[in-house]
C-alpha distance (Angstrom), angle and dihedral (degrees) to the residues before:
residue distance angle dihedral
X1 . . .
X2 3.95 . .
X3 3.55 118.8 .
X4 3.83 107.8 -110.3
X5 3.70 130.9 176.0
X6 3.78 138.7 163.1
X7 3.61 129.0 -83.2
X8 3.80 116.3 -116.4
X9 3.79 118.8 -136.3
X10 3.78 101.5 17.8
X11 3.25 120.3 74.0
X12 4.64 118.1 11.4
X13 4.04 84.5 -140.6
X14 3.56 135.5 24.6
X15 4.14 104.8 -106.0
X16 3.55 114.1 -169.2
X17 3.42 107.3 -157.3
X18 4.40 117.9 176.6
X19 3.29 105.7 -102.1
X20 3.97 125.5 -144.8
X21 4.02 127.8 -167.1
X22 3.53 105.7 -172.1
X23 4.17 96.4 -166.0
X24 4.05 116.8 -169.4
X25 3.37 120.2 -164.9
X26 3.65 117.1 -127.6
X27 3.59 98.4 -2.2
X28 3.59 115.7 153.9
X29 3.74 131.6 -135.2
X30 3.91 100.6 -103.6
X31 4.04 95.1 32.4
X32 3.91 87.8 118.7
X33 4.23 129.3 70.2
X34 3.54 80.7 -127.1
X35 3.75 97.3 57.1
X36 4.47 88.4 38.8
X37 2.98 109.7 -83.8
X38 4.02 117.4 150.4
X39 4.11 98.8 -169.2
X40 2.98 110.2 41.3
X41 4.01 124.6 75.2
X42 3.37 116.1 -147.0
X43 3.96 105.2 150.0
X44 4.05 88.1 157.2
X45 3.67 95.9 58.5
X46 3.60 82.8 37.6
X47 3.84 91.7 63.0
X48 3.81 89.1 36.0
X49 3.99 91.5 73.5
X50 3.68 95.4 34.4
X51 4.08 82.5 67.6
X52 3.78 91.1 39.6
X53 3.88 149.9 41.8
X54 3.65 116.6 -88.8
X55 3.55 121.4 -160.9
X56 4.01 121.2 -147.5
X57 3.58 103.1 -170.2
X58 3.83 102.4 58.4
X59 3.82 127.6 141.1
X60 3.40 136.5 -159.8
X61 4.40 109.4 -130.8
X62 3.93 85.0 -132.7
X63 3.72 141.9 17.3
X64 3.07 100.2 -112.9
X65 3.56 147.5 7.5
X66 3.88 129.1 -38.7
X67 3.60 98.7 18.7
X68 3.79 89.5 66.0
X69 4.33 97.3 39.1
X70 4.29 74.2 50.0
X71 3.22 95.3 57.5
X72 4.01 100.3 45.5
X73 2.94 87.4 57.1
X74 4.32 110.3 47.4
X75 4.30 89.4 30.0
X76 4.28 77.9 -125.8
X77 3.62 134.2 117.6
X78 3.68 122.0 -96.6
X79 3.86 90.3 -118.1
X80 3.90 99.4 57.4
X81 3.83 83.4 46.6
X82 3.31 98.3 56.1
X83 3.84 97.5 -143.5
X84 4.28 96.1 112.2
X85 3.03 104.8 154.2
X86 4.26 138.5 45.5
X87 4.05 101.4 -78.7
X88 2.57 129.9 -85.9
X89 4.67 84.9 17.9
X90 3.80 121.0 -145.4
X91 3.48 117.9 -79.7
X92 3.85 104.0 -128.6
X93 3.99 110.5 165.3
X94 3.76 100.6 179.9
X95 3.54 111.9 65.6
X96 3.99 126.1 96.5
X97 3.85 95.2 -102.4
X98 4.18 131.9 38.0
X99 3.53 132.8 -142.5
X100 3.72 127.6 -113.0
X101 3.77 123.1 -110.7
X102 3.46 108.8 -92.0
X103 4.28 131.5 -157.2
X104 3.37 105.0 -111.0
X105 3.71 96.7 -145.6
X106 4.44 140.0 17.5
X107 3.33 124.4 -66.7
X108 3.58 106.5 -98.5
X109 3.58 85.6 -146.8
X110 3.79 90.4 71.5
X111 3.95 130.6 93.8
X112 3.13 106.1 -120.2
X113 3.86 118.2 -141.7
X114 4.27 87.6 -131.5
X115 4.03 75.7 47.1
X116 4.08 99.5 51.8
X117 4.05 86.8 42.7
X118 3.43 94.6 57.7
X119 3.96 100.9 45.0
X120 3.56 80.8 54.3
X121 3.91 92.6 59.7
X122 3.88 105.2 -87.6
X123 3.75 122.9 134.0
X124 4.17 104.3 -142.6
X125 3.65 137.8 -149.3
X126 3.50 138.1 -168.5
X127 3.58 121.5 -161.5
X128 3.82 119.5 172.0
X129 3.95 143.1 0.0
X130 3.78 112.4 15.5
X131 4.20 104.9 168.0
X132 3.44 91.1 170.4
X133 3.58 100.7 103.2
X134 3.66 147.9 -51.0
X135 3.65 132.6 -101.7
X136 3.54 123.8 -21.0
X137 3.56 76.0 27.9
X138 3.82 106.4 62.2
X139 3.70 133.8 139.4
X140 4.35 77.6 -100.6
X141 3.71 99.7 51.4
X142 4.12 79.2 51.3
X143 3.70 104.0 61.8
X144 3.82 95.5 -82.3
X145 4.33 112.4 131.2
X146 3.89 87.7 -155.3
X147 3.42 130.0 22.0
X148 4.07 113.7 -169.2
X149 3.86 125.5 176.9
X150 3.83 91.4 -6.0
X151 3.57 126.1 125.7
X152 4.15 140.0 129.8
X153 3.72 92.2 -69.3
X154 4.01 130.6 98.0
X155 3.67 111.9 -145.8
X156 3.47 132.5 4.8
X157 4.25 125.4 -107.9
X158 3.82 88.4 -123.0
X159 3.87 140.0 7.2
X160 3.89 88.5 -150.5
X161 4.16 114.3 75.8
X162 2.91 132.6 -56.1
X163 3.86 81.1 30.9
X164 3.41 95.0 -150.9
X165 3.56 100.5 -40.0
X166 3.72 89.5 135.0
X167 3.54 108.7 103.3
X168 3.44 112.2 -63.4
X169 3.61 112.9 113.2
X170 3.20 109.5 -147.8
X171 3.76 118.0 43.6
X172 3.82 95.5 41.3
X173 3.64 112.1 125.0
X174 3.83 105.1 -127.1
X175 2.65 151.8 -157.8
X176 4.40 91.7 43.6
X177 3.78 122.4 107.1
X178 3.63 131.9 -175.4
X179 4.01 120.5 19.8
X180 3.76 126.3 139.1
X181 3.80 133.0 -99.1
X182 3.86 109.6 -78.9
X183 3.75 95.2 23.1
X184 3.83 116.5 148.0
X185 3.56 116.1 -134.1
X186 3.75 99.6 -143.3
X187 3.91 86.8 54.9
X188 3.99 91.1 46.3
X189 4.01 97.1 50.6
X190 3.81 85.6 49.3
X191 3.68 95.1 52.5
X192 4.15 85.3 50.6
X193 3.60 88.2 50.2
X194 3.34 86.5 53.6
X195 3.84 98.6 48.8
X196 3.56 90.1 58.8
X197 3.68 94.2 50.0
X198 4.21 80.7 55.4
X199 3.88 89.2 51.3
X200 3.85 97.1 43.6
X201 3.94 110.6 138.3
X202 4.56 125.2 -156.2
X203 3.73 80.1 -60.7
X204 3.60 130.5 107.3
X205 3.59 113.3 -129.6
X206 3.81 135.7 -130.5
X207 4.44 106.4 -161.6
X208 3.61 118.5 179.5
X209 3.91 99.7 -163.5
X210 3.96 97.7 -170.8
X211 3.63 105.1 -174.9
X212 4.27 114.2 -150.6
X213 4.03 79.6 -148.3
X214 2.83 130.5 132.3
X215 3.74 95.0 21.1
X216 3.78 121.5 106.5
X217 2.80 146.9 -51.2
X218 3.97 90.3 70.9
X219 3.81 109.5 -126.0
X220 3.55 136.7 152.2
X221 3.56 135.6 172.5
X222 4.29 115.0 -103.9
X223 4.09 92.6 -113.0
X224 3.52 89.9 57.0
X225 3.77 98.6 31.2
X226 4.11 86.7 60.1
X227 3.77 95.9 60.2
X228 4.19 87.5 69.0
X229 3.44 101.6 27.3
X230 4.20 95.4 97.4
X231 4.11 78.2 57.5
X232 3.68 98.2 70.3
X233 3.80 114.7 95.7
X234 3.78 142.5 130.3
X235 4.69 80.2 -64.6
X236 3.77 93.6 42.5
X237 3.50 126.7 54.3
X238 3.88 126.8 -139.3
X239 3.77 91.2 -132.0
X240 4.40 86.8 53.9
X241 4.40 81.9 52.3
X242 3.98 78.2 51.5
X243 3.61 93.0 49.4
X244 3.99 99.8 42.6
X245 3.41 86.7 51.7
X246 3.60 96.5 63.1
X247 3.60 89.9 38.0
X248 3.71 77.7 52.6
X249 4.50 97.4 51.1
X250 3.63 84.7 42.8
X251 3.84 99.8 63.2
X252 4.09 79.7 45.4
X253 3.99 93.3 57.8
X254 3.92 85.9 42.5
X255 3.81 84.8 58.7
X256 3.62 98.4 47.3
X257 3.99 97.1 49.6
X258 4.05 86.2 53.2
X259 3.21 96.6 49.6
X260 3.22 96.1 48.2
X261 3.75 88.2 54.4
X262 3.44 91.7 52.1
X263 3.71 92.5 52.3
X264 3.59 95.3 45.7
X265 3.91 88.8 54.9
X266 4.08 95.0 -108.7
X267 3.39 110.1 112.7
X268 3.74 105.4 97.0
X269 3.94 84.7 48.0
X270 3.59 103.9 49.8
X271 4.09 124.8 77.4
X272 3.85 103.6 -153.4
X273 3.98 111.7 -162.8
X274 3.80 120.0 -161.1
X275 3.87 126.4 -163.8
X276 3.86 150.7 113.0
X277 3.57 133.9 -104.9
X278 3.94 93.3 -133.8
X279 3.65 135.0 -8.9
X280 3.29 133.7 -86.9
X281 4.00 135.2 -65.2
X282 3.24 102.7 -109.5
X283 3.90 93.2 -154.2
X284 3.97 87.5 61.7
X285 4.06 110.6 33.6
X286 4.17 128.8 17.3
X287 3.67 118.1 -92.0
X288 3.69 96.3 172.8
X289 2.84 135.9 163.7
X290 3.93 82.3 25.9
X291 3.85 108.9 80.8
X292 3.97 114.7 -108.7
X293 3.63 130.1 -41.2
X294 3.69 157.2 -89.5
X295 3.98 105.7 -20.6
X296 3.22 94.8 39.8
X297 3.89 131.9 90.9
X298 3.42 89.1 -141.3
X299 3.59 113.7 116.5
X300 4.15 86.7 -102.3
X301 3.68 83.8 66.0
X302 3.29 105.9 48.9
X303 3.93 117.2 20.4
X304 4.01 106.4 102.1
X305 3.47 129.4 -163.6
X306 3.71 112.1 -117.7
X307 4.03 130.6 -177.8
X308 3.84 126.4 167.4
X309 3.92 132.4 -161.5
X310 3.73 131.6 -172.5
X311 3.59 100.1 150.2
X312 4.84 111.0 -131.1
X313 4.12 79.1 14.2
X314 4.49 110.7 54.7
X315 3.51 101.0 55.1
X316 4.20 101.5 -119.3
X317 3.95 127.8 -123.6
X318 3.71 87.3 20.1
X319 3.78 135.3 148.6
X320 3.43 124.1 -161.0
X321 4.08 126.2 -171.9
X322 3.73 95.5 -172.9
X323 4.03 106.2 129.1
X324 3.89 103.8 -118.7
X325 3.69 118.7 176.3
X326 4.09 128.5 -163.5
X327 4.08 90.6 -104.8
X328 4.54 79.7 66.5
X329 4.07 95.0 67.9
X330 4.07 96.2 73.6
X331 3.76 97.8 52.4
X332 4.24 89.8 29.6
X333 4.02 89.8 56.5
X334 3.71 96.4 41.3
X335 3.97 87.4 51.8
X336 3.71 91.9 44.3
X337 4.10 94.7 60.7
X338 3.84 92.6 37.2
X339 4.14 100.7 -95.4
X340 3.88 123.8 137.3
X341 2.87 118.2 -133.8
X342 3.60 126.7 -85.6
X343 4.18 109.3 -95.6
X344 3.65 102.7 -163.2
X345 3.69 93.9 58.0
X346 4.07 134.0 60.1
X347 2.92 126.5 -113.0
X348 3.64 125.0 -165.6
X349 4.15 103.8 175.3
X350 3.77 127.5 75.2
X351 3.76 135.7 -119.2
X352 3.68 111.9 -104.2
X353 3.31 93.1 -177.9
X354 3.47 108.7 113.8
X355 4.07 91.3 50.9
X356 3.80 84.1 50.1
X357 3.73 97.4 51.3
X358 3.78 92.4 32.7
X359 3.71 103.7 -113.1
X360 3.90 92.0 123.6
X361 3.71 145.4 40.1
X362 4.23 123.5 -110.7
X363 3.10 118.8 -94.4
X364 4.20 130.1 -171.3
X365 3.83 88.6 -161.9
X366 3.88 100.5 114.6
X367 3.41 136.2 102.8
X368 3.90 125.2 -139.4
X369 3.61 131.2 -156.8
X370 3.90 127.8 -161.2
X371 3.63 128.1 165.5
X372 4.12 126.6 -176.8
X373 3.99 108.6 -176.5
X374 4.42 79.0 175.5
X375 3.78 131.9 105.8
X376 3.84 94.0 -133.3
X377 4.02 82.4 -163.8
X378 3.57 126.5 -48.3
X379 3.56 107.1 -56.1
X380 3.99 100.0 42.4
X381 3.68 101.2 58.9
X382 4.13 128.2 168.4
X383 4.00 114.4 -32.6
X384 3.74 143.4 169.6
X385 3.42 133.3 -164.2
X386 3.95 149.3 171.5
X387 3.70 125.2 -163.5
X388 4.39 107.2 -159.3
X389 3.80 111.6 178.3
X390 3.68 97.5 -38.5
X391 3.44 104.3 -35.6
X392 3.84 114.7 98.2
X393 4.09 127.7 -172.6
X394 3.89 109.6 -159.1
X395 4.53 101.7 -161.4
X396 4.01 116.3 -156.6
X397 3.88 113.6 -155.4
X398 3.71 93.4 -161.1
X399 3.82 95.3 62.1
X400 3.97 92.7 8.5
X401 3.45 82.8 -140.8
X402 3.88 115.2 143.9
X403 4.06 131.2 -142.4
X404 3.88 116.5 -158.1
X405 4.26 119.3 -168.9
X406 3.59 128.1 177.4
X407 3.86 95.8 -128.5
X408 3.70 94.7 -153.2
X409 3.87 101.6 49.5
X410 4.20 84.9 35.4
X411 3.70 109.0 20.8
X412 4.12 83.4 170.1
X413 3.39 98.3 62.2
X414 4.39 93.7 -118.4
X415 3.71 94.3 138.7
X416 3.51 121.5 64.3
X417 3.87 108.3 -162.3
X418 3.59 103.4 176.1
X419 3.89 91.9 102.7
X420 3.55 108.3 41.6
X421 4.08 83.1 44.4
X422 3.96 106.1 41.2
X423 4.16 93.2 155.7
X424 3.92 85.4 54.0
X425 3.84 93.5 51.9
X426 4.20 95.8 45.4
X427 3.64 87.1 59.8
X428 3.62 99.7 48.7
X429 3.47 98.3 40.4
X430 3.97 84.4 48.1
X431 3.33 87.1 60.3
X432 3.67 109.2 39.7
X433 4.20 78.3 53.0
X434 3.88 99.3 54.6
X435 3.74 79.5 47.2
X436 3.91 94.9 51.2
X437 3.98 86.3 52.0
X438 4.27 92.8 46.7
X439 3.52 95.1 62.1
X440 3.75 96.9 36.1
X441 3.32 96.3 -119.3
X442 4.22 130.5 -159.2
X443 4.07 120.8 -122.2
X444 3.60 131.4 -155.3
X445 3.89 105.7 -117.0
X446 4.07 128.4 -150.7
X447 3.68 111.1 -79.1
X448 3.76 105.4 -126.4
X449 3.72 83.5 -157.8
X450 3.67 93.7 60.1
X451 3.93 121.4 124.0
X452 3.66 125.3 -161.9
X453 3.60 95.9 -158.0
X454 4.02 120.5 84.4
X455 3.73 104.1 -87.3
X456 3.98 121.3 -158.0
X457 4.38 80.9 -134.5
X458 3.72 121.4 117.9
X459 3.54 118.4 -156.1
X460 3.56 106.3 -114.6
X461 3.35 119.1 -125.9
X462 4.26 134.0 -161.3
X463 3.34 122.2 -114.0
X464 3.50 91.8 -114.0
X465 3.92 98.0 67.1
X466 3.46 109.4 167.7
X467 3.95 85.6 -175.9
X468 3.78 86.0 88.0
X469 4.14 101.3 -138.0
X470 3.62 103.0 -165.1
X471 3.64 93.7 -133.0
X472 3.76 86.2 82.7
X473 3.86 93.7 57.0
X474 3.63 122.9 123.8
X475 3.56 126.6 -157.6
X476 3.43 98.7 -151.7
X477 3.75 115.4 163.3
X478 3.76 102.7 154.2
X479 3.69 124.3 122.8
């Protein structure tokens, strides 16, 4: 047993309210009305931060995948981790620099925050993507009660049943039996979430619902598919129709889990979380006025949307510009239900607790770290970057050349101030290295391999991509 203790100062008695993360994959940071989007309808959501606190200046600790799910998990940064890059990374040979060796799951030697919640008397659930290793490394050998449709792989072959279960071995969502023929798999992990909710003992309960939407392959069901369709022209893609429309049955599953809250008399004790782990593809959805997309440390690729709900307890109708990053849920939850934090282990977020529960003002005062030694294909090769107050220096190691943008006066990146403002871009890039050398981070080193010359090679590239190419897209709308 963990040694837990209350908090001082924050709450007068420890409430344990359950605790919900709903985690989309790939979601990006305007993919709600709420957040300004014009296409797709999301009236649930919607309603969702009307009740609850949103918060418009959070970040994602990685671009893309496992890095970020790593780091919700440990409350540390991706780089002192290790895991960088989505597990287990593309294997792309030809470029000028190459990749570190990464682990391929935790540290077993870390608390987990599923672990910490449940020596502290929660019952917890997983239900959805894991990607952060396979067996003895499952979301149950890391503190989780109940692990469903979780498993080392990233997306899943198919959104319709048997989602892949078909012989492929790597993008098969397991583990998740039964189903029916047309079956959606964002409606099915919903309805499990649900099912535990039903089977809930005394205990509070921690669920991670990590949806595989709205990753690739691009799929959506024909009832949803026919609400965009009449958008699709020479300006709007049939694959963005796809996407809005599982933007669109994702909103409907957020509906049916809080209503079913409300109906099972939870909702006042439940704090529901919802967020990405990277931003958006900016091929697929609309990041603007944010620069690119996921991959990138751009602020396409990394701002998240992020709205909370506890209904007496989140303040509602609220905006908050505090920067909060992924690494901030560990020591934020274990504040919220009246634990200290855990002393033998580092941690490298922040407790936003008090902005989330209204005991203190925003602040922009925070500096942010984020560090991608990874070709995420071709075209977005090894970055750095640190974001302090709102300025923001983005460091290439191919060219080390570095980009600095005053977020506030250019929150999409346009201007490039590093040369007009040399003394500003020292002290960043000072800072983002005594960083780098704190956590011990990994570099990309010089390919010895590497030819200048235009080569007729094409990086090769796993099955399991997480980078999302849209040649792999499906547009899939049949029930």
């Amino acid at each position: 047993m963990i040694s837990l203790f209350l908090a001082a100062g924050v709450l007068t008695a420890p409430i344990r309210p359950n605790i919900i993360i709903l985690l989309i994959d790939d979601l990006g940071w305007k993919d709600f009305g709420v957040l300004g989007s014009s296409v797709y309808k999301t009236p649930n959501i919607d309603r969702f931060a009307a009740e609850g606190t949103r918060f418009s200046q959070s970040y994602a600790a990685a671009s893309v995948c496992s890095p970020t799910r790593a780091s919700l998990f440990s409350g540390q940064y991706p780089a002192r981790l290790g895991i960088t890059d989505w597990l287990p990374g593309a294997d792309i040979r030809t470029q000028k620099l190459v990749s570190p060796q990464m682990p391929e799951h935790l540290d077993p030697k870390l608390v987990t925050l599923p672990e910490a919640l449940r020596d502290a008397g929660y019952t917890t659930w997983n239900v959805g993507k894991w990607h952060l290793g396979a067996d003895p490394y499952s979301p149950t050998a890391n503190g989780f009660d109940v692990n469903i449709a979780g498993n080392e792989t990233g997306q899943p072959t198919s959104y319709f049943y048997p989602y892949g279960n078909d012989g492929n071995d790597y993008n098969r969502v397991r583990p998740l039996s039964g189903g029916r023929p047309g079956e959606y798999l964002t409606d099915r992990l919903t309805d499990e979430a649900i099912g535990l909710i039903d089977r809930k003992d005394g205990r509070p309960f921690f669920l991670q619902l990590s949806h595989y939407t709205v990753h690739m392959p691009l799929e959506a069901k024909a009832s949803d598919f026919a609400k965009y369709e009449s958008l699709v022209g020479k300006d709007f893609a049939k694959r963005r129709a796809t996407y809005a429309a599982m933007v669109d049955n994702l909103d409907q599953n957020v509906g049916k889990l809080m209503s079913h809250l409300r109906d099972r008399g939870l909702d006042n004790d439940t704090l529901v979380f919802i967020t990405s782990d990277n931003g958006g593809l900016h091929d697929v959805t609309d990041n603007k006025p944010l620069r690119l997309g996921k991959g990138y440390l751009y602020e396409g690729g990394i701002r998240t949307p992020l709205i909370a709900r506890w209904p007496g307890r989140v303040p509602s109708g609220k905006v908050s510009v505090s920067p909060v990053s992924t690494i901030d849920y560990y020591s934020t939850l274990l504040e919220t239900v009246g634990l200290a934090p855990i002393r033998s282990q580092l941690q490298d977020g922040v407790s936003f607790a008090p902005q989330l529960l209204g005991k203190a003002r925003t602040t922009k005062e925070r500096t942010l770290y984020w560090h991608y030694p990874h070709y995420h294909t071709v075209q977005r090769p090894p970055a750095s970057a640190i974001r302090k107050g709102n300025l923001k220096l983005v460091h290439w190691y191919e060219t080390d050349k570095d980009e600095v943008y005053d977020l506030e006066k250019d929150p999409g990146e346009t201007r490039d101030l590093s040369e007009e403002n040399p003394s500003l871009r020292m002290s960043l890039r000072n800072d983002l290295d005594h960083w780098l050398i704190k956590v011990r981070a990994k570099f990309a080193t010089p390919n010895p391999k590497f030819r200048t010359e235009k080569t007729a090679q094409i990086p090769r590239v796993s099955v399991g991509d997480c980078s999302c190419r849209l040649s792999i897209y499906r547009d899939q709308i049949s029930e």
